[in-house]
C-alpha positions as CSV (number, residue, x, y, z in Angstrom):
1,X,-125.9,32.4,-47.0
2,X,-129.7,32.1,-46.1
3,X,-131.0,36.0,-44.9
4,X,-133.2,34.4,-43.1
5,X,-130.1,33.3,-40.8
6,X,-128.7,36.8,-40.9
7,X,-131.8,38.2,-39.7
8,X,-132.3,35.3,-36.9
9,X,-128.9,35.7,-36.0
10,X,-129.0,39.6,-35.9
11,X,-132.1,39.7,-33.4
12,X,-130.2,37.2,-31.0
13,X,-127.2,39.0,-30.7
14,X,-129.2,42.5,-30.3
15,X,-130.9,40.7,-27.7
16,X,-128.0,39.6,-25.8
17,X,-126.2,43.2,-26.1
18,X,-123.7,42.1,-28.1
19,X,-122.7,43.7,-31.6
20,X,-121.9,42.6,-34.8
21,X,-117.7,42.7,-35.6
22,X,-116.1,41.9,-39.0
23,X,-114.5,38.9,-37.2
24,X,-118.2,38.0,-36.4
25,X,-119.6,38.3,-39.6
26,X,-116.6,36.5,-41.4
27,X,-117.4,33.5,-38.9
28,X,-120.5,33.3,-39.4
29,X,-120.0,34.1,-43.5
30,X,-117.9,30.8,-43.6
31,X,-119.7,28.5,-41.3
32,X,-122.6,29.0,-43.7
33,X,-120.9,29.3,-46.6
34,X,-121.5,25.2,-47.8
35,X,-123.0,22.4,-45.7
36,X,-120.0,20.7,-44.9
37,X,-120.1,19.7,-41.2
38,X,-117.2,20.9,-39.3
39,X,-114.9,21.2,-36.0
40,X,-113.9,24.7,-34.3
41,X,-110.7,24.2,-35.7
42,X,-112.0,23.2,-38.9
43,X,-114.0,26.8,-39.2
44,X,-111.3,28.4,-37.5
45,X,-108.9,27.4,-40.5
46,X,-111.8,28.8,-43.3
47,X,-112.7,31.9,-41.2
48,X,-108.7,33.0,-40.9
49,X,-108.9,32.5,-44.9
50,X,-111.8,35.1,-45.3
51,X,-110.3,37.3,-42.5
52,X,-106.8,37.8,-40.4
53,X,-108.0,39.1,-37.8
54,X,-109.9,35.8,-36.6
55,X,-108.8,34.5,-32.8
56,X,-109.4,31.0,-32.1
57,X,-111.4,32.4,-28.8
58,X,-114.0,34.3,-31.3
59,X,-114.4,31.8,-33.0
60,X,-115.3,29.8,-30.2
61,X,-117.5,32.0,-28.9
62,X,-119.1,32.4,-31.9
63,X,-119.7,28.9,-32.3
64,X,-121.5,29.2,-28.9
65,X,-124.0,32.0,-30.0
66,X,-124.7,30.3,-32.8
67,X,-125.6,27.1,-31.4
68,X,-127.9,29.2,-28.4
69,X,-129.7,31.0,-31.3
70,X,-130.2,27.5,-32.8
71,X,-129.0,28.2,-36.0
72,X,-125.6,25.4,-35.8
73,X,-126.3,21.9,-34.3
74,X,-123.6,19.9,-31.9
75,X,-123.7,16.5,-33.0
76,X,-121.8,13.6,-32.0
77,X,-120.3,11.9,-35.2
78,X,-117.7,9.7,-33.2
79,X,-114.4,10.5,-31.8
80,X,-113.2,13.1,-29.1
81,X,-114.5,16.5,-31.7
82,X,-117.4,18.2,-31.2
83,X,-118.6,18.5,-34.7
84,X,-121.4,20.8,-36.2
85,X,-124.1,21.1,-38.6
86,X,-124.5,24.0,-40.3
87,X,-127.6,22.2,-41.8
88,X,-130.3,22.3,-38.9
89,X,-132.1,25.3,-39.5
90,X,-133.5,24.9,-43.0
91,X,-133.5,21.0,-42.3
92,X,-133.9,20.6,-38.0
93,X,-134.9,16.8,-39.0
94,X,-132.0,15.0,-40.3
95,X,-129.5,11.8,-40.2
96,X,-126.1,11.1,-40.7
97,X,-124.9,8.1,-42.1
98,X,-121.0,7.8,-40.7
99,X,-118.2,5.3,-42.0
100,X,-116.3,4.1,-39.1
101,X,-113.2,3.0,-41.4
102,X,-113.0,6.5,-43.8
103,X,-115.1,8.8,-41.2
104,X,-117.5,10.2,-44.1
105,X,-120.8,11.8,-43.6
106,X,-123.7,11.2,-45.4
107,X,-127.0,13.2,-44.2
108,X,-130.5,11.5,-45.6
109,X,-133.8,12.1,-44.9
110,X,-136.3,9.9,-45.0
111,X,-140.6,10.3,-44.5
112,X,-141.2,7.1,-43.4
113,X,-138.5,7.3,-40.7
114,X,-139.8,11.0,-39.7
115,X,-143.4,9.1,-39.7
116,X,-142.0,6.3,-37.6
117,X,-140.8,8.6,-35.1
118,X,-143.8,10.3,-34.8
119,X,-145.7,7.4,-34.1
120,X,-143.3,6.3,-31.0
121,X,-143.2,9.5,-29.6
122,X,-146.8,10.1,-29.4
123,X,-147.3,6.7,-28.8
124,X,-145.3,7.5,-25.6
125,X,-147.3,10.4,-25.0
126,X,-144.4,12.6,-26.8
127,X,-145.2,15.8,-28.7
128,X,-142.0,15.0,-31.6
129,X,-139.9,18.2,-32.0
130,X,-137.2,17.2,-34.1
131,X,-135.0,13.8,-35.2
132,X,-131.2,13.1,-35.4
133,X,-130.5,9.5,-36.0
134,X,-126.8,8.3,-36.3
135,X,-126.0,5.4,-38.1
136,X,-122.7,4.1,-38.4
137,X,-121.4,1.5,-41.4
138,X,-119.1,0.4,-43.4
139,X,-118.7,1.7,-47.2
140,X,-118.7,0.1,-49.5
141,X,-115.4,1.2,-51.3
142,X,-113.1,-0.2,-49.0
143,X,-114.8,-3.3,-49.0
144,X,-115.1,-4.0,-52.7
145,X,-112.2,-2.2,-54.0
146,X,-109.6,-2.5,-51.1
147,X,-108.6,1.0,-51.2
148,X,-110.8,4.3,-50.1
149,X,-110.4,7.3,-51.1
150,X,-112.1,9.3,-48.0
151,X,-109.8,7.1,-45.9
152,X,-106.6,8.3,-47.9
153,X,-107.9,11.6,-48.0
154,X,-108.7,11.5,-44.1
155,X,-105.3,10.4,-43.3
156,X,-103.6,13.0,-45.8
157,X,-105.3,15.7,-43.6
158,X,-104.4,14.3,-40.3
159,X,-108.3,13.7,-39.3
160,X,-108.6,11.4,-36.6
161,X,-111.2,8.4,-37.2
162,X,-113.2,7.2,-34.4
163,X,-111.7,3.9,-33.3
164,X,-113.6,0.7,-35.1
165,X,-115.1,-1.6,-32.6
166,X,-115.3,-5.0,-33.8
């Protein structure tokens, strides 16, 4: 994990009169521990791995201090979850590309499209402070080899897919 989030994180939360806890910092350990997106339950799965002692509510809670000291993003990748993005702070202009038959993310970048956006927004008499753009497709896989291996794996785990609207 990025000390630079530590640090950022550790001046919000001295701020807010709130102190570090081992619960806390195990949170927070595994949330940035790749740059998977996730759900709350998701995280609160990993962080219950790394430490017993994890409630549900803290992680919750964390979730929420995280997001306020802008170091996690919300983002809507389809369905009823609130999913985050561990990925915004080093990256705060991003995409996701998301499959509505297998449900996976791919994040992509892209200069002309940060360029583009630019352009509008000051065109629009904007000042551009950061860019999410969600696309949603079909892969490929499913189309050209019948079978998915996301979508298997999606299903194994009991993720729910966003309903496909044709």
């Amino acid at each position: 994990m990025d000390q630079a989030i530590l640090d950022k994180l550790d001046a919000f939360i001295r701020k807010k009169g709130l102190r570090r806890t081992p619960q806390r910092d195990a949170i927070v350990r595994t949330a940035f521990a790749s740059d998977e997106h996730f759900t709350s339950e998701e995280l609160f799965e990993r962080a219950r791995k790394a430490n017993a002692g994890v409630s549900r509510a803290t992680v919750y809670r964390t979730i929420s201090l995280l997001v306020e000291a802008g170091l996690l993003h919300e983002i809507d990748l389809g369905g009823d979850l609130k999913t985050y993005d561990p990925n915004f702070f080093d990256k705060p202009s991003h995409n996701h590309l998301v499959c509505i038959d297998c449900g996976k993310v791919v994040e992509f970048s892209d200069s002309h499209l940060e360029l583009l956006n630019d352009c509008l927004s000051r065109r629009m008499g904007f000042r551009p402070v950061r860019q999410s753009i969600k696309i949603e497709a079909c892969c490929e896989q499913l189309r050209t080899k019948g079978v998915c291996p996301n979508l298997i794996k999606a299903r194994v785990t009991g993720k729910r897919l966003p309903a496909r609207k044709r």
